[in-house]
C-alpha positions as CSV (number, residue, x, y, z in Angstrom):
1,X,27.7,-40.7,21.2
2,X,29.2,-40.4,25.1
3,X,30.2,-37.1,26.3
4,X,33.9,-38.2,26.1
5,X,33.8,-38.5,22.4
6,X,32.1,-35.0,22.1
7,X,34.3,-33.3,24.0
8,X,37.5,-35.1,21.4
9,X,35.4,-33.9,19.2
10,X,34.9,-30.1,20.3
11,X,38.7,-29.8,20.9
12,X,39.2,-31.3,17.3
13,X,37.4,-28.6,16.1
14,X,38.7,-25.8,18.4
15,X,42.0,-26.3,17.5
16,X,40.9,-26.2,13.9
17,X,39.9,-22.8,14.1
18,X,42.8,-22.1,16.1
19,X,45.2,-23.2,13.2
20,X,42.9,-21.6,10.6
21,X,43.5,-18.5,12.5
22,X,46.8,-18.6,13.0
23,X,47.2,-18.8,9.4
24,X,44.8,-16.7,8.2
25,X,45.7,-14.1,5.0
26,X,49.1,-15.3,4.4
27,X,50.0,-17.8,1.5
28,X,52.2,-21.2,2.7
29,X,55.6,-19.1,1.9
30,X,54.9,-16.5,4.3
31,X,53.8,-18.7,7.0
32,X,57.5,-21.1,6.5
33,X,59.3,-18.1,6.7
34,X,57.8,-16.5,9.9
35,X,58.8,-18.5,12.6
36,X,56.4,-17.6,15.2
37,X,53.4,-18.8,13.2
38,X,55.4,-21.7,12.2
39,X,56.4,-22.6,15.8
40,X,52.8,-21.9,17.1
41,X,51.1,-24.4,15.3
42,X,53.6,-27.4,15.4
43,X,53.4,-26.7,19.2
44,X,49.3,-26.5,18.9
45,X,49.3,-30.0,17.1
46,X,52.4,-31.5,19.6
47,X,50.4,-30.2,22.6
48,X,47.1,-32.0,21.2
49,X,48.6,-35.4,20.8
50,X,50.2,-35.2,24.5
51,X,46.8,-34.3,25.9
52,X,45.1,-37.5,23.8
């Protein structure tokens, strides 16, 4: 495997744990209705696919 595919790989799975913590102790209804959480992570995942 070349570096550049471990590196896609390392910031797949950084921004994995990112989401999981952004989520972390709250059921799906909490996080739709707080709208911080909510924002963070659609901008985590819209940020990722601009960087790709």
């Amino acid at each position: 495997m070349t570096r550049r595919y471990k590196d896609a790989l390392r910031d797949i799975l950084d921004a994995i744990e990112k989401a999981q913590s952004f989520v972390a102790g709250i059921d799906f209804d909490t996080f739709e209705a707080n709208d911080e959480k909510n924002f963070r992570s659609h901008s985590c995942s819209r940020n990722r696919r601009r960087s790709s």
